[in-house]
C-alpha positions as CSV (number, residue, x, y, z in Angstrom):
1,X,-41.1,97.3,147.5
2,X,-42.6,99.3,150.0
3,X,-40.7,102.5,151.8
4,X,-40.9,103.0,155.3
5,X,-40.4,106.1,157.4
6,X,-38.5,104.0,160.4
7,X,-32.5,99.1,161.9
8,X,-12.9,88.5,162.2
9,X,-12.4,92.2,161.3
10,X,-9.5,93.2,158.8
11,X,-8.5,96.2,160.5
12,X,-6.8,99.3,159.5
13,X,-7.0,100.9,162.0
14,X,-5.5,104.6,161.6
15,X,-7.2,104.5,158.2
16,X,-11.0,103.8,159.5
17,X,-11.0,106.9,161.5
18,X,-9.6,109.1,158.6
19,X,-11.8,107.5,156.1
20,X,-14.9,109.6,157.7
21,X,-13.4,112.1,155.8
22,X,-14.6,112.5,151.6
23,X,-13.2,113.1,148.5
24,X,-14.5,115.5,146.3
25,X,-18.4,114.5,144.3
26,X,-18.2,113.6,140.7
27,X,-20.8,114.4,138.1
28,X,-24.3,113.1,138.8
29,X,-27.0,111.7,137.3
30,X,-30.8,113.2,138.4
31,X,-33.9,110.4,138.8
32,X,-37.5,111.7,139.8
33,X,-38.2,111.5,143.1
34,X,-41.6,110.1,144.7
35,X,-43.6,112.5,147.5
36,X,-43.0,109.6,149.7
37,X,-39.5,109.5,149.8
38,X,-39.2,113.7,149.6
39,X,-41.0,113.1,153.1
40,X,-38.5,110.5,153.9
41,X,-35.7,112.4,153.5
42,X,-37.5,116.1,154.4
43,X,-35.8,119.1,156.8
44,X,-35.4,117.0,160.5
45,X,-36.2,120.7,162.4
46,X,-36.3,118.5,166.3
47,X,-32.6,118.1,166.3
48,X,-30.2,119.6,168.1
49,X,-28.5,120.8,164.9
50,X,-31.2,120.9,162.2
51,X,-31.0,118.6,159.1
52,X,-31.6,120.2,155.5
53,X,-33.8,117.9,153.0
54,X,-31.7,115.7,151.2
55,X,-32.0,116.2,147.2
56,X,-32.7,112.4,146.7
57,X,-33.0,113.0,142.7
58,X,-29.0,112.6,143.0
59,X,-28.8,108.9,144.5
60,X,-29.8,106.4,142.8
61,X,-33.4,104.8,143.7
62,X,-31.7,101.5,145.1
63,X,-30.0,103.4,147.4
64,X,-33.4,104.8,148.9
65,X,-34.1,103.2,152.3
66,X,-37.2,100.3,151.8
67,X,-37.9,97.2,152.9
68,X,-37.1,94.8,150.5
69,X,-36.7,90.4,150.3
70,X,-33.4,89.1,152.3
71,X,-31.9,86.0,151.0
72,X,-29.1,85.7,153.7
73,X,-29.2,83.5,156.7
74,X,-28.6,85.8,159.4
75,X,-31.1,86.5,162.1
76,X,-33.3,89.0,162.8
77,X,-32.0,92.0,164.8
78,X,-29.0,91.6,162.5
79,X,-27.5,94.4,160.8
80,X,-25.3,93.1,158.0
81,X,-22.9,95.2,155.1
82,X,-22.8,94.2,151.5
83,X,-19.7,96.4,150.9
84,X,-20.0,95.4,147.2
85,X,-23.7,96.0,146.8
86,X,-23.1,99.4,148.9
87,X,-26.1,97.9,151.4
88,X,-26.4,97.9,154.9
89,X,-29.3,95.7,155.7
90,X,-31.4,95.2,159.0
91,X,-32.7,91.7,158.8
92,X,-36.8,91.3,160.1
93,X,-38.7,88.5,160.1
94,X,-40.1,86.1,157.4
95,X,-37.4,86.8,154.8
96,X,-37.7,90.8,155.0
97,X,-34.6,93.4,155.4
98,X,-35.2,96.9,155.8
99,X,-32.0,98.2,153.0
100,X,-30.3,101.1,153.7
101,X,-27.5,102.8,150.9
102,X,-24.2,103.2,152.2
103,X,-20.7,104.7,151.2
104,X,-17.7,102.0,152.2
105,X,-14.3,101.4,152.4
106,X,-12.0,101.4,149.5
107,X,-10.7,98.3,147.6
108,X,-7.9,96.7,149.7
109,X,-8.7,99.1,153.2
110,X,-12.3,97.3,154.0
111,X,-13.2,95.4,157.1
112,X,-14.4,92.2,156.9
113,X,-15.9,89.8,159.5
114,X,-17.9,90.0,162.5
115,X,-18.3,92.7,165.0
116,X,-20.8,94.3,167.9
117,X,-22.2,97.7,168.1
118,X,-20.7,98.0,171.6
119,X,-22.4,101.5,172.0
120,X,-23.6,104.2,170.1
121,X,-24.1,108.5,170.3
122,X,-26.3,111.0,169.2
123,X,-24.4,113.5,167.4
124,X,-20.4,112.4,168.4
125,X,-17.7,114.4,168.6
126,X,-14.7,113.0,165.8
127,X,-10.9,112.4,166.8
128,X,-8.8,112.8,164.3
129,X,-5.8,109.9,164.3
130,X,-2.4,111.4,165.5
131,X,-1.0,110.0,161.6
132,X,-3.5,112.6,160.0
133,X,-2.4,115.4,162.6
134,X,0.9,114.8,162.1
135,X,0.6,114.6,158.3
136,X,-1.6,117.3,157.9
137,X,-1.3,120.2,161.0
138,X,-2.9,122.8,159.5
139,X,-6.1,120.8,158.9
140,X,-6.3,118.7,161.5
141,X,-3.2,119.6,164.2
142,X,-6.1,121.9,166.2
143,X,-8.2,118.9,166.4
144,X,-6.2,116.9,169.3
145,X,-9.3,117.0,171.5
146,X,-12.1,116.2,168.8
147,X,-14.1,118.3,166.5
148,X,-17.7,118.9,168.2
149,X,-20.7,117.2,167.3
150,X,-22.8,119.5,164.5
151,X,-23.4,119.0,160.7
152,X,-20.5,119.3,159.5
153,X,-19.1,117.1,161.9
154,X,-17.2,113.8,159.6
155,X,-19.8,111.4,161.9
156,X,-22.8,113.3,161.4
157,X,-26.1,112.9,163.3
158,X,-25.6,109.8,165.1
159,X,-22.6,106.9,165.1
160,X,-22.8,103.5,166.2
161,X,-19.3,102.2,167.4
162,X,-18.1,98.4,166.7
163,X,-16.1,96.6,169.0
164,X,-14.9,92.7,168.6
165,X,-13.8,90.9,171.2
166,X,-13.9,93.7,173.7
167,X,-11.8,95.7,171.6
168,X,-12.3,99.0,169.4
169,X,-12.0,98.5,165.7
170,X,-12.2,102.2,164.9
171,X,-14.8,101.4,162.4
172,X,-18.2,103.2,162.3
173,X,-21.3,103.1,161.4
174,X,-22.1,106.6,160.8
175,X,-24.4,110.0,158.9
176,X,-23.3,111.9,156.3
177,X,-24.1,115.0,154.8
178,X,-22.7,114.1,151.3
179,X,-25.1,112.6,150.0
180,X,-23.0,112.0,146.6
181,X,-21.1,109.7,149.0
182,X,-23.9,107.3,149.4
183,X,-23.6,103.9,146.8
184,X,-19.5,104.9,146.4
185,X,-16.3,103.7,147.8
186,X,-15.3,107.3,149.3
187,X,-14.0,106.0,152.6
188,X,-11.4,103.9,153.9
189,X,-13.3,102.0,156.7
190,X,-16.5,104.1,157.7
191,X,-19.8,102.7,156.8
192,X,-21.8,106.0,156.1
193,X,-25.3,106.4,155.6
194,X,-27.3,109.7,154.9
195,X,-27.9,111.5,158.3
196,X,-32.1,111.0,158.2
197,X,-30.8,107.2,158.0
198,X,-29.1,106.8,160.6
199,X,-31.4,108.7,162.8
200,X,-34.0,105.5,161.6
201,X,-31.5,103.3,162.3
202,X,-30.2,104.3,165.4
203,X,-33.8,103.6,166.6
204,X,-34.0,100.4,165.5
205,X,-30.9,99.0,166.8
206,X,-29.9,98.7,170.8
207,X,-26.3,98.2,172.2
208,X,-25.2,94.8,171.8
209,X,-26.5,94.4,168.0
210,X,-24.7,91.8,165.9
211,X,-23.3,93.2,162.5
212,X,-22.0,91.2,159.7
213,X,-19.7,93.1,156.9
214,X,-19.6,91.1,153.9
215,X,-16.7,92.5,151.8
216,X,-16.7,89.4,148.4
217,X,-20.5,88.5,148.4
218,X,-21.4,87.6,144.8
219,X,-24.8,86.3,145.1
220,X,-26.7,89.3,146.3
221,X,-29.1,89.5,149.5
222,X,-32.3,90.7,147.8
């Protein structure tokens, strides 16, 4: 595999925007860690907000971004979710995918389907729901008009928004600073990927951009 350095819902609404919020991490496992993916995933020092390095040795290899086969039928341009495999995949040409890791939804509060990324933001602001203000004031009650974009922001370094039939579905595609997130259901409807990739990805993918979620496939994509 070779690494590169560059792309009907079941909606629950009040819960996607509140799942781009973590639980705690639990006890990892360390792998080695190639040069070429340390430069992958290295400081990102021409942002607005500077990125740190990510200590890859924590996620597992699969998780790494690469390009890899792609079994499914979907076009190029595509970006599809394997919720169970914990991939988001850009489909190329001539059977290739570039694979990204992601965290996803929980069992039973997933989205499924077809959907559009009807636009998409450098660095977003995040609205808390009015259920998690109400149900949690002290946290979130000073939130009512968005936390600002930075890295600690919920949405991270870049979000790409999906809309179906005109319409929000609250659901994101989105960065993350957790990287103990990445490969685990953690969320209840946010599709988070590692902040360095979905700076990649948000320059691979314009407006407009198909996306597939896949919540029950059991034959695998590559």
């Amino acid at each position: 595999m070779r690494h590169l350095s560059r792309r009907t819902f079941i909606i629950a609404a009040p819960l996607a925007l509140a799942a781009c919020v973590s639980n705690q991490p639990q006890v990892e496992q360390s792998w080695p860690v190639p040069a070429d993916i340390k430069a992958l995933y290295g400081p990102v020092t021409n942002e607005p907000y500077p990125l740190p390095a990510v200590d890859m040795s924590k996620i597992n290899p699969k998780y790494w971004r690469q390009e890899v086969a792609f079994n499914g039928p979907y076009s190029p341009g595509t970006l599809v979710v394997d919720t169970q495999a914990r991939f988001l995949y850009l489909v190329q040409e001539n059977g290739r995918a570039l694979r990204y890791g992601v965290g996803v939804g929980k069992a039973g509060l997933a989205l499924e389907g077809e959907a559009v990324v009807q636009y998409k933001r450098m660095w977003p602001m995040w609205h808390p729901t009015r259920d998690m203000m109400d149900r949690e004031p002290d946290r979130y009650g000073h939130l009512g008009d968005g936390m600002p974009a930075g890295p600690d922001n919920p949405l991270g370094a870049r979000a790409l928004y999906l809309f179906k039939n005109g319409q929000d579905t609250l659901f994101r595609i989105h960065g993350s600073h957790e990287e103990w997130s990445i490969g685990k259901a953690v969320s209840s409807g946010c599709i988070r990927l590692l902040n360095q990739d979905i700076i990649d990805l948000y320059g691979r993918v314009p407006e407009g951009t198909h996306v597939i979620v896949l919540q029950h496939n059991e034959q695998g994509l590559s």
